[in-house]
C-alpha positions as CSV (number, residue, x, y, z in Angstrom):
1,X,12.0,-24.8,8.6
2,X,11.3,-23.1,5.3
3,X,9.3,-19.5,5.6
4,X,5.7,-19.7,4.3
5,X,5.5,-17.8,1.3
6,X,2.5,-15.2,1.2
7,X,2.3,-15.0,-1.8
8,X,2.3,-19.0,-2.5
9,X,0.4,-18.6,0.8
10,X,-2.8,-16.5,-1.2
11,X,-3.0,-17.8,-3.9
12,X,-4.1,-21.4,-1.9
13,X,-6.4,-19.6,0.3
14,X,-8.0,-18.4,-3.1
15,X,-8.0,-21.8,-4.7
16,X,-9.9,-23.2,-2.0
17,X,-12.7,-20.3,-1.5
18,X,-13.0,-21.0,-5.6
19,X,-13.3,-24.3,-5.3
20,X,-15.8,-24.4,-2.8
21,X,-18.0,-21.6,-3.8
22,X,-17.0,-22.9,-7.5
23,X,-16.3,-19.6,-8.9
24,X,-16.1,-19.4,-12.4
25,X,-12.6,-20.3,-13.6
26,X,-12.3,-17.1,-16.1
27,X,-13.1,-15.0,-12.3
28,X,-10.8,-17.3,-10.5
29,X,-7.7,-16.3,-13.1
30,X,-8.6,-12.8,-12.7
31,X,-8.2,-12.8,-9.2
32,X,-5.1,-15.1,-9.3
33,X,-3.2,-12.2,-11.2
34,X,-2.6,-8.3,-9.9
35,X,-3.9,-6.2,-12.5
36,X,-0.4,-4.0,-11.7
37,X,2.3,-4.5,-10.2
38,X,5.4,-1.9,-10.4
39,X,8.9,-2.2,-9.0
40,X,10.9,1.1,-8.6
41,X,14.7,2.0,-7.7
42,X,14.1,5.1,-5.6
43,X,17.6,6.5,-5.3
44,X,17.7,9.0,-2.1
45,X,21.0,10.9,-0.6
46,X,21.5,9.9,3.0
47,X,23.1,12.3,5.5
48,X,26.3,11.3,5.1
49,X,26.1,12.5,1.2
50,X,26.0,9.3,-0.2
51,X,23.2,7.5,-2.6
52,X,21.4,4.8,-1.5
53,X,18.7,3.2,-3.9
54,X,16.0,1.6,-1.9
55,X,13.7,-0.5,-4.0
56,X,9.7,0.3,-3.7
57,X,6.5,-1.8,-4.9
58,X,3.2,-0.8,-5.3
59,X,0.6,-3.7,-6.1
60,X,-2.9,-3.1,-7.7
61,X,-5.0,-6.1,-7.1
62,X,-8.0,-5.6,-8.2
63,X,-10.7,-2.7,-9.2
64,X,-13.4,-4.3,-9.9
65,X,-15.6,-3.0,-7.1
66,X,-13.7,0.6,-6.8
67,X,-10.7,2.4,-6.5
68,X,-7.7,0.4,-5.2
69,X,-6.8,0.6,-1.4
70,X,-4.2,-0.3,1.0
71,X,-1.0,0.9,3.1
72,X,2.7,1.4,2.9
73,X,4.6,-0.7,4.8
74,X,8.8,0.6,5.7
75,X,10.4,-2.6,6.4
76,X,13.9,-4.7,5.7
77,X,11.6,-7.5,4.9
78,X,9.6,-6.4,2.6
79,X,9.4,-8.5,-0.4
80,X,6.9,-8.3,-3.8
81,X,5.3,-11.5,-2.8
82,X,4.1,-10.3,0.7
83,X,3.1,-6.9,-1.2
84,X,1.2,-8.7,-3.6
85,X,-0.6,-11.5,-1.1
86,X,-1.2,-8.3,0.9
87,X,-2.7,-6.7,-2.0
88,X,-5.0,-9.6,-2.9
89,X,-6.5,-9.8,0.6
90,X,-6.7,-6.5,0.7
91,X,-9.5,-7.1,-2.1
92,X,-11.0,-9.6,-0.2
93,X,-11.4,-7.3,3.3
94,X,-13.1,-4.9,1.2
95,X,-15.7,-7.0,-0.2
96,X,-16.4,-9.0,3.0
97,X,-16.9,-5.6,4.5
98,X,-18.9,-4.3,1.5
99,X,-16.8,-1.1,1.2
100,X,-16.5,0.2,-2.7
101,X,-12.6,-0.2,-3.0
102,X,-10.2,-3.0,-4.6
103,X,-7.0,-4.0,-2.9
104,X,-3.8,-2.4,-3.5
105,X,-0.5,-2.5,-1.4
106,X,2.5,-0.9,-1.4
107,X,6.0,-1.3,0.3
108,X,9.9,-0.1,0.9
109,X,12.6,-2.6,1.7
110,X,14.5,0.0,4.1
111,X,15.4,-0.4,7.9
112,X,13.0,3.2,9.1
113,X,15.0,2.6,12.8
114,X,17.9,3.5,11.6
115,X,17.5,6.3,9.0
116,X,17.2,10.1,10.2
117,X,13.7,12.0,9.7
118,X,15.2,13.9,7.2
119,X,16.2,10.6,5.2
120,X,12.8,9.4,5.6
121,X,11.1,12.0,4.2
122,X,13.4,12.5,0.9
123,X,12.5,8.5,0.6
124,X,8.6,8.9,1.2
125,X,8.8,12.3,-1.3
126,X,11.1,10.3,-4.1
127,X,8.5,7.3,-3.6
128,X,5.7,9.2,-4.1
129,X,7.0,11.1,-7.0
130,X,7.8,7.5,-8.6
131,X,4.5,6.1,-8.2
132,X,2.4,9.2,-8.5
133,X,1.4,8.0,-12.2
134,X,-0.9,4.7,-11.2
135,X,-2.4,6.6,-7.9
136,X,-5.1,9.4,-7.3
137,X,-8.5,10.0,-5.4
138,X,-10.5,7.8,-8.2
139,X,-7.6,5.0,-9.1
140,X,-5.4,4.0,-5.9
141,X,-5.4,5.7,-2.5
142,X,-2.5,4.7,-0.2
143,X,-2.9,5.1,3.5
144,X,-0.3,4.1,6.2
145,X,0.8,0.9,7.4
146,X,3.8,-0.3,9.5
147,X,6.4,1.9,10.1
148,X,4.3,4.6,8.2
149,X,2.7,7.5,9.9
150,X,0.6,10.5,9.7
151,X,3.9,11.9,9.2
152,X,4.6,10.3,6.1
153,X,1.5,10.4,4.1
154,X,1.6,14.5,4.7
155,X,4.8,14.2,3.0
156,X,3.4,11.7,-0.1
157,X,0.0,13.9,-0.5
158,X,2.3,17.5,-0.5
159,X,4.6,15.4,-3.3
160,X,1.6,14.1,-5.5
161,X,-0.4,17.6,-4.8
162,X,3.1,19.6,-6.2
163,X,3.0,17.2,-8.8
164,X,-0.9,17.4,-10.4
165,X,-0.9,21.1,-9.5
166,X,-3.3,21.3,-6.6
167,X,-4.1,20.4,-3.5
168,X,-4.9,17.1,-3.2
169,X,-6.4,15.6,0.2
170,X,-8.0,13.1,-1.1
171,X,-4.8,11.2,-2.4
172,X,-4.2,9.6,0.9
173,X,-5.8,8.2,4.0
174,X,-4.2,8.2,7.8
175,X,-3.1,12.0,7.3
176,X,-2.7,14.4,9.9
177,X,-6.5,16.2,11.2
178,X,-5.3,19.3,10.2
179,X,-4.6,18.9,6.7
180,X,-7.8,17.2,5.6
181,X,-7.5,13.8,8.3
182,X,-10.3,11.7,9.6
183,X,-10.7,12.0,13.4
184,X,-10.8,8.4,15.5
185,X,-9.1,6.9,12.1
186,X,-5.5,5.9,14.5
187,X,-8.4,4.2,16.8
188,X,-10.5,2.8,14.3
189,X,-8.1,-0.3,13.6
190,X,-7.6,-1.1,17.5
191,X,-11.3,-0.8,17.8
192,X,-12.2,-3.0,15.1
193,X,-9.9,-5.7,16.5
194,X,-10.6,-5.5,19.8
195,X,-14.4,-6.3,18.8
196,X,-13.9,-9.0,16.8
């Protein structure tokens, strides 16, 4: 049996909200379509001296009701079509929930479990350096998702801060407490699941 698409996946859950709400079909195309989508190359040296280039998405749903939001995911099965479907209901969660963000996603096709920390972080630093024109406090903020850590978004908010030419806290969610980190955010997830 054939995987389900997500993206393919989406784009029927949106058809069928439209029709039955029957949204108006200039605001149904909208939402059918990323506002951006961008594919990088992110060449990184491994331990071992040589090159590998990883390829990275980042997926901008939607802005109409703020900023863009939403994780990175490490994975070997990333794909743009689960970055993109994960984009779009990443829209969706934050206007159910009435928070002032849009939905954004990004990902890394990589295998995290077998790469070294130091290999990691020259992916996550190369990553952020490659998408550090489309994201910032007031246009896209990237938080962590699976395989992603605290870890990881100290080292994407130190690249993008290096790169603007100040500090820059407010780049990034799920960062460590002591550089600017929410308290209870690690919980917050677990919390919200567990009540619903």
């Amino acid at each position: 049996m054939q995987a389900l698409n997500p993206w393919d996946n989406a784009l029927r859950q949106l058809d069928e909200a439209a029709s039955l709400m029957h949204l108006d079909e200039g605001i149904h195309e909208i939402l059918r379509t990323p506002k951006r989508v961008l594919t990088v190359s992110i060449p990184v040296r491994m331990d071992d001296g040589r090159v590998k280039v990883f390829i990275g998405h980042r997926v901008q749903h939607n802005d109409a009701r703020g900023p863009f939001k939403g994780g990175i995911r490490y994975h070997p099965a990333v794909t743009l079509d689960e970055v993109k479907a994960l984009a779009m209901w990443m829209t969706w969660k934050c206007a159910i929930v009435d928070v002032p963000f849009g939905g954004g996603k990004g990902g890394i096709v990589c295998d995290p479990k077998s790469m070294s920390e130091t290999e990691l972080e020259r992916l996550t630093r190369r990553y952020a350096y490659m998408i550090s024109d489309i994201v910032g406090p007031y246009v896209d903020i990237p938080a962590p998702d699976v395989y992603t850590s605290p870890r990881e978004m100290a080292w994407f908010m130190d690249t993008y801060s290096a790169l603007k030419g100040s500090i820059t806290p407010a780049v990034i969610t799920g960062k460590p407490i002591n550089i600017g980190g929410s308290q209870g955010r690690t919980e917050a997830t677990g919390l919200v699941q567990h009540m619903c």
